[in-house]
DOSEVEX-746664 format. One record per residue (C-alpha): residue in one letter; z, x, y. Coordinates in Angstrom, 3 decimals. Layout:
<rec><marnu>a</marnu><w>Z</w><u>X</u><v>Y</v></rec>
...
END
This chain:
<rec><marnu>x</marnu><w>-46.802</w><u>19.288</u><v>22.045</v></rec>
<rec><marnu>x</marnu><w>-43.897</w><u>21.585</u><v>21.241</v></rec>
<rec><marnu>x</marnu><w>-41.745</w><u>19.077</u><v>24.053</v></rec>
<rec><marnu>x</marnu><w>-42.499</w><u>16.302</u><v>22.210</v></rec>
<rec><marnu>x</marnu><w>-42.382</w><u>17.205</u><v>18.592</v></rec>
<rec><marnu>x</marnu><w>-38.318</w><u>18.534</u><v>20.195</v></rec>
<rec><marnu>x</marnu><w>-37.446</w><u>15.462</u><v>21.519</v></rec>
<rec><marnu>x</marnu><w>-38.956</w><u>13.377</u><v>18.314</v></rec>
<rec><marnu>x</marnu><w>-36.231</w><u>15.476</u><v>16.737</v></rec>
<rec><marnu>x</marnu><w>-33.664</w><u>15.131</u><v>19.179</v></rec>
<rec><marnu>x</marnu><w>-34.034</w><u>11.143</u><v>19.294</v></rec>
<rec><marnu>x</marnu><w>-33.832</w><u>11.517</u><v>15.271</v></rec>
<rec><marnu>x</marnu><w>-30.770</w><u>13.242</u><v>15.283</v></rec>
<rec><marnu>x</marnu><w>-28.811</w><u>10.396</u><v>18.004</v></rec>
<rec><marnu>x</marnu><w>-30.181</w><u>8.069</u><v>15.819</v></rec>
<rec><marnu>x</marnu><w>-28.845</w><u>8.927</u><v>12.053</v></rec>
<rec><marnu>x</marnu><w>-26.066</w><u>10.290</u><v>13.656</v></rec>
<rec><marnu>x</marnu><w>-23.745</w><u>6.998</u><v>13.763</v></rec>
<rec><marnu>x</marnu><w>-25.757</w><u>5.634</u><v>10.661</v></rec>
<rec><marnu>x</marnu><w>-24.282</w><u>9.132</u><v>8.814</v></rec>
<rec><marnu>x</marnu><w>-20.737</w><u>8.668</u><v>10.267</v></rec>
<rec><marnu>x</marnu><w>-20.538</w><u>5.090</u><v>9.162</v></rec>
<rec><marnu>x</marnu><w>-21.084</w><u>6.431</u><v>5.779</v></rec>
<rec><marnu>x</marnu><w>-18.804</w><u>8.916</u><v>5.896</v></rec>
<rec><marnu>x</marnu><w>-15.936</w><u>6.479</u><v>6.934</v></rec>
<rec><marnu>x</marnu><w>-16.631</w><u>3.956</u><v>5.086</v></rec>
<rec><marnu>x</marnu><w>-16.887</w><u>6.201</u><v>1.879</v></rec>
<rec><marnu>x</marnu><w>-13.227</w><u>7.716</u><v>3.159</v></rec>
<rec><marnu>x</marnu><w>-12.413</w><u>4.560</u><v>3.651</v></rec>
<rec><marnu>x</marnu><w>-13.319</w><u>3.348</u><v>0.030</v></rec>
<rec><marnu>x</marnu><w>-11.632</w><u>6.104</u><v>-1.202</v></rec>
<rec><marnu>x</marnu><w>-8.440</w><u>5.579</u><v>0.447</v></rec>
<rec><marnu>x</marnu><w>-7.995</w><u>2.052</u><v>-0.367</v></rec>
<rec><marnu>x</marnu><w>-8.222</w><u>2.958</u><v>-3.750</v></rec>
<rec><marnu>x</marnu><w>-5.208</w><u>5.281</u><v>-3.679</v></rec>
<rec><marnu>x</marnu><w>-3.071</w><u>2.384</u><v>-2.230</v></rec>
<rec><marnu>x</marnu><w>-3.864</w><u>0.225</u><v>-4.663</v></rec>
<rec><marnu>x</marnu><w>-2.972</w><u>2.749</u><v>-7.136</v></rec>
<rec><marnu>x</marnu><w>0.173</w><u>3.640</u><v>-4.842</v></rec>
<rec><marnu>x</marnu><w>0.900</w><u>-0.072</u><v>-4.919</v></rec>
<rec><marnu>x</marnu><w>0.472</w><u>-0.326</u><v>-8.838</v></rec>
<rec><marnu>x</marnu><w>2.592</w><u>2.657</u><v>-9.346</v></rec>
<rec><marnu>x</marnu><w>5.731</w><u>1.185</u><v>-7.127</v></rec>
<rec><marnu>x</marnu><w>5.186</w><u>-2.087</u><v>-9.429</v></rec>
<rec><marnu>x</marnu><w>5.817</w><u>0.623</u><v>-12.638</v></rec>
<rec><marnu>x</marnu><w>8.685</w><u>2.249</u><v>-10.898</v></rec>
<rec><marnu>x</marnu><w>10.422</w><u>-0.673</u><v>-10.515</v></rec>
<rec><marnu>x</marnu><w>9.910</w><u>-1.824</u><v>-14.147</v></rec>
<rec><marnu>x</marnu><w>11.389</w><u>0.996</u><v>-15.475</v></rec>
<rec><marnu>x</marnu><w>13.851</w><u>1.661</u><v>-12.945</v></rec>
<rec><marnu>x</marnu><w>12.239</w><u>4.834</u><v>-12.101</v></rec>
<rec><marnu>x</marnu><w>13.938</w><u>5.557</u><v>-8.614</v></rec>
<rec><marnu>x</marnu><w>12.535</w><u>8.966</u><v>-8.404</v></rec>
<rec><marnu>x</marnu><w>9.303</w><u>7.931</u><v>-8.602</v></rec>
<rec><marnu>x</marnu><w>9.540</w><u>4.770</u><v>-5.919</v></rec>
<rec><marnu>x</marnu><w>11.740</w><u>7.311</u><v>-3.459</v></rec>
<rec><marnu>x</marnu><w>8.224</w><u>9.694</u><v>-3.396</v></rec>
<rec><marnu>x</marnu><w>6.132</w><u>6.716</u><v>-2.353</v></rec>
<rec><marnu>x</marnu><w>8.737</w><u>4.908</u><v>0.006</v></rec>
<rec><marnu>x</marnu><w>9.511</w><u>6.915</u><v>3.825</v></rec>
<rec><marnu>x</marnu><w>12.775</w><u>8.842</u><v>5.187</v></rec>
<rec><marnu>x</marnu><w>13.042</w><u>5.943</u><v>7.618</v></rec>
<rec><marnu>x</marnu><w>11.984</w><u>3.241</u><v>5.267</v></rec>
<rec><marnu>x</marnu><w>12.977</w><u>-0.221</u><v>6.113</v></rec>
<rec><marnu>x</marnu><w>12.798</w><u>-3.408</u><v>3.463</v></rec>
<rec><marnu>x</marnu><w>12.739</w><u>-7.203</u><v>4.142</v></rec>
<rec><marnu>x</marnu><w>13.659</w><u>-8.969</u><v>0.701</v></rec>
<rec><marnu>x</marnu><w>12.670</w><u>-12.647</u><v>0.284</v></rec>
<rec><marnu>x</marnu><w>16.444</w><u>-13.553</u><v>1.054</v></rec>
<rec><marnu>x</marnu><w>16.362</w><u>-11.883</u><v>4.326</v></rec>
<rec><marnu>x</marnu><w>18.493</w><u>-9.090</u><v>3.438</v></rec>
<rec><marnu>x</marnu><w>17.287</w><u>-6.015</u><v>5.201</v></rec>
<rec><marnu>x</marnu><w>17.464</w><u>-2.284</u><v>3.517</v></rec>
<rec><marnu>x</marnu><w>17.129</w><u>1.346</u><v>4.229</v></rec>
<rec><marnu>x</marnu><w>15.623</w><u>3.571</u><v>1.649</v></rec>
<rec><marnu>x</marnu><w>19.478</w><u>4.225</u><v>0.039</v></rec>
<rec><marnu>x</marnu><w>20.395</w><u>0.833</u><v>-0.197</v></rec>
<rec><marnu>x</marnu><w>16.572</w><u>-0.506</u><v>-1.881</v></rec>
<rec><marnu>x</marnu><w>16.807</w><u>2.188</u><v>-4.495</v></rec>
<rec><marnu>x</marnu><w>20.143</w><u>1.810</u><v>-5.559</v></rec>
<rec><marnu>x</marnu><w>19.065</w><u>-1.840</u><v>-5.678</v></rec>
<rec><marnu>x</marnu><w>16.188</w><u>-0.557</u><v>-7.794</v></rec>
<rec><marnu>x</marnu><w>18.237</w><u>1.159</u><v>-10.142</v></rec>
<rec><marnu>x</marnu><w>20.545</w><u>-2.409</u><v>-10.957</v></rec>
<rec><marnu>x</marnu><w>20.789</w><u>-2.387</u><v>-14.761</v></rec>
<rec><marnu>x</marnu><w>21.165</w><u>-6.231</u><v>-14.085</v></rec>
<rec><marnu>x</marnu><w>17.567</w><u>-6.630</u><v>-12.841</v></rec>
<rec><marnu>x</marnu><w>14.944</w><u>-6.459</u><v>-16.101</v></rec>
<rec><marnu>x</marnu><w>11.885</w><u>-6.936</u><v>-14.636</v></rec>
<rec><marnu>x</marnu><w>8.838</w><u>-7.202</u><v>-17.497</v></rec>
<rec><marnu>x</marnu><w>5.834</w><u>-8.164</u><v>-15.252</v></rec>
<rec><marnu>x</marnu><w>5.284</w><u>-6.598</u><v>-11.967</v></rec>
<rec><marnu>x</marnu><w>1.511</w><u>-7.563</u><v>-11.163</v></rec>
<rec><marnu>x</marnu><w>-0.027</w><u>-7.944</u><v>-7.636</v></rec>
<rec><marnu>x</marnu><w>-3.267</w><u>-10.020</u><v>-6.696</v></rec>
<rec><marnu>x</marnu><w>-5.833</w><u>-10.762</u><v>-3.838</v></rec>
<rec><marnu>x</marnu><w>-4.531</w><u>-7.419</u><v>-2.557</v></rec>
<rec><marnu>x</marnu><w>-6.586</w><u>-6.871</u><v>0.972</v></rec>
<rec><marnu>x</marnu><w>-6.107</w><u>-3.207</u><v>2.572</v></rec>
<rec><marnu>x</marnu><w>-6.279</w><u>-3.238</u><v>6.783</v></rec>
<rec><marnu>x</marnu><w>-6.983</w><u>0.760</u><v>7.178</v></rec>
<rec><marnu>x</marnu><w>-6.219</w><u>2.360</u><v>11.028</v></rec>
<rec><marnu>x</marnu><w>-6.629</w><u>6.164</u><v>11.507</v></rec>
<rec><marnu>x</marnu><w>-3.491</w><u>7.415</u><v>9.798</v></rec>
<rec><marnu>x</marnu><w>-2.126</w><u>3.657</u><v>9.238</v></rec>
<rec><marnu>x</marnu><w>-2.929</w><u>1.049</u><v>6.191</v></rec>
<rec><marnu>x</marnu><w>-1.031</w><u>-2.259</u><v>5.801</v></rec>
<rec><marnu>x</marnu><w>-1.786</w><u>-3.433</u><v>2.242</v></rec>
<rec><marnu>x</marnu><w>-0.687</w><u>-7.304</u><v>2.223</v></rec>
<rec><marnu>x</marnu><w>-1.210</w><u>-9.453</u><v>-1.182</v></rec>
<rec><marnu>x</marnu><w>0.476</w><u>-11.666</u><v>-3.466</v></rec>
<rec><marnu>x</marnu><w>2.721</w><u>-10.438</u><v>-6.277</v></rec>
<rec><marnu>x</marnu><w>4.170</w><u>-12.116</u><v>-9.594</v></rec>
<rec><marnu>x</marnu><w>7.751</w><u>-10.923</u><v>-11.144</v></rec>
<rec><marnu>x</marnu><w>8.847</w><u>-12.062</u><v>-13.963</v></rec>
<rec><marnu>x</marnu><w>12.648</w><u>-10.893</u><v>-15.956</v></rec>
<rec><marnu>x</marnu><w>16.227</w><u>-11.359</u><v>-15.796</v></rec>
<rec><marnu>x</marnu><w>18.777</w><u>-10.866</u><v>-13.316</v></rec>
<rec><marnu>x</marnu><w>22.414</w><u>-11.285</u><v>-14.918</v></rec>
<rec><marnu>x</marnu><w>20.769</w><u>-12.578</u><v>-18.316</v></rec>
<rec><marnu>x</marnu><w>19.230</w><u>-15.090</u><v>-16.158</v></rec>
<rec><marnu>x</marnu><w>15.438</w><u>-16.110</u><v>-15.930</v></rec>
<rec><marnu>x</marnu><w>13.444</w><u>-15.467</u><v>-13.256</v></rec>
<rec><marnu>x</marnu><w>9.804</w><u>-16.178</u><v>-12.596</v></rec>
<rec><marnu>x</marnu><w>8.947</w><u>-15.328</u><v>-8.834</v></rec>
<rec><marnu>x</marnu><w>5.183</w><u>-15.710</u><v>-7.106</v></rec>
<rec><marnu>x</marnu><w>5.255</w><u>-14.306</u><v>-3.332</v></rec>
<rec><marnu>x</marnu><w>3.594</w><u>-12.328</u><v>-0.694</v></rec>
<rec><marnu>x</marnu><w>4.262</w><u>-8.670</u><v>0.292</v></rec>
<rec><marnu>x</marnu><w>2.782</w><u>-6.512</u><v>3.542</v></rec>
<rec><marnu>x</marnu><w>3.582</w><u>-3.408</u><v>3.052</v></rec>
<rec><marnu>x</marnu><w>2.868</w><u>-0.704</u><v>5.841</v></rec>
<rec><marnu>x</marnu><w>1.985</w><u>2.978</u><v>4.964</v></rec>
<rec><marnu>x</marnu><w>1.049</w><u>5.857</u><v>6.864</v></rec>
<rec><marnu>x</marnu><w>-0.267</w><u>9.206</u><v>5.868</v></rec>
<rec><marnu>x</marnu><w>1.743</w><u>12.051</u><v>6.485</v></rec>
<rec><marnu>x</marnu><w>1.837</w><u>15.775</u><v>5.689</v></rec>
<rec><marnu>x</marnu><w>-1.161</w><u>15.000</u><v>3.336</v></rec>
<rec><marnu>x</marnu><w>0.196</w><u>11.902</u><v>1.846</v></rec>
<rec><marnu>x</marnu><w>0.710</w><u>8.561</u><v>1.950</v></rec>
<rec><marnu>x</marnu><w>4.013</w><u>6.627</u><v>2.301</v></rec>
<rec><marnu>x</marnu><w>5.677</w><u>3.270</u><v>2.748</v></rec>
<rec><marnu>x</marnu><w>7.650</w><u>3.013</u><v>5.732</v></rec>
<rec><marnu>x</marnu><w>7.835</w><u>-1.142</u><v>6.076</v></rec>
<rec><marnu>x</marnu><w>7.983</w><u>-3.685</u><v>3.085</v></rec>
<rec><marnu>x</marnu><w>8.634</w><u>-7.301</u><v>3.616</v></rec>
<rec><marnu>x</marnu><w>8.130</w><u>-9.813</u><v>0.818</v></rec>
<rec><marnu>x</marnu><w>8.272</w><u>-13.596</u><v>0.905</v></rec>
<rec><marnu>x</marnu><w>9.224</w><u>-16.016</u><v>-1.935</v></rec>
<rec><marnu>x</marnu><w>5.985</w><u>-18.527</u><v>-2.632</v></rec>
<rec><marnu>x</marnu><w>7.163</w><u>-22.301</u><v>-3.715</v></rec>
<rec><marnu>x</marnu><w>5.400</w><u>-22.871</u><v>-6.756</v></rec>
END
């Protein structure tokens, strides 16, 4: 009786046992794809205000940054770009935002709207971004951006 009341337990516990990890990553998971959308939201707000301090925390040592013209840029070179008093950027707002998490990896693709001036001239953009991040030394960071102009 004692055998089988064991192994009931036993069989219990291989059972719930992926059912409880699931949970557990998927919560983790949840959780994380919440702080790149916030991550993402904040590098929007950075950029507004021309906050390069704030957008050199989130981006990587080694970052690297396609622009919609094809220009490519290391970390320097896209926040000295960021901190052009010629760009005014007053909307900054990303949609259908889908996050692809990977252990220590997220790429975090959607579609943005910017709206200013550059050189006192109008602008109203709609594109696409993928931006990859990875977590390191306890937080996350953007080491790849590419964005693509949409035709309207």
């Amino acid at each position: 009786m004692k055998a089988a009341v064991c192994l009931f337990m036993i069989v219990g516990f291989v059972w719930a046992t992926p059912a409880l990890l699931h949970s557990q990553q998927a919560h983790s998971s949840r959780d994380e794809t919440s702080k790149l959308m916030a991550l993402e939201n904040a590098w929007n707000q950075a950029q507004i205000h021309h906050d390069s301090k704030s957008l050199a925390g989130l981006v990587g040592d080694e970052f690297i940054y396609t622009d919609t013209d094809g220009t490519v840029m290391n970390k320097a070179r896209f926040l000295a770009d960021n901190d052009d008093p010629d760009y005014r950027a007053i909307l900054m707002a990303n949609d259908d935002v889908k996050v692809y998490s990977y252990s220590n990896t997220a790429i975090v693709a959607g579609r943005y709207h910017a709206k200013g001036t550059y050189k006192n001239k109008p602008f109203d953009h709609y594109g696409r971004f993928t931006d990859t991040w990875i977590y390191l030394g306890g937080v996350w960071q953007c080491v790849a951006s590419h964005t693509t102009l949409l035709s309207k």
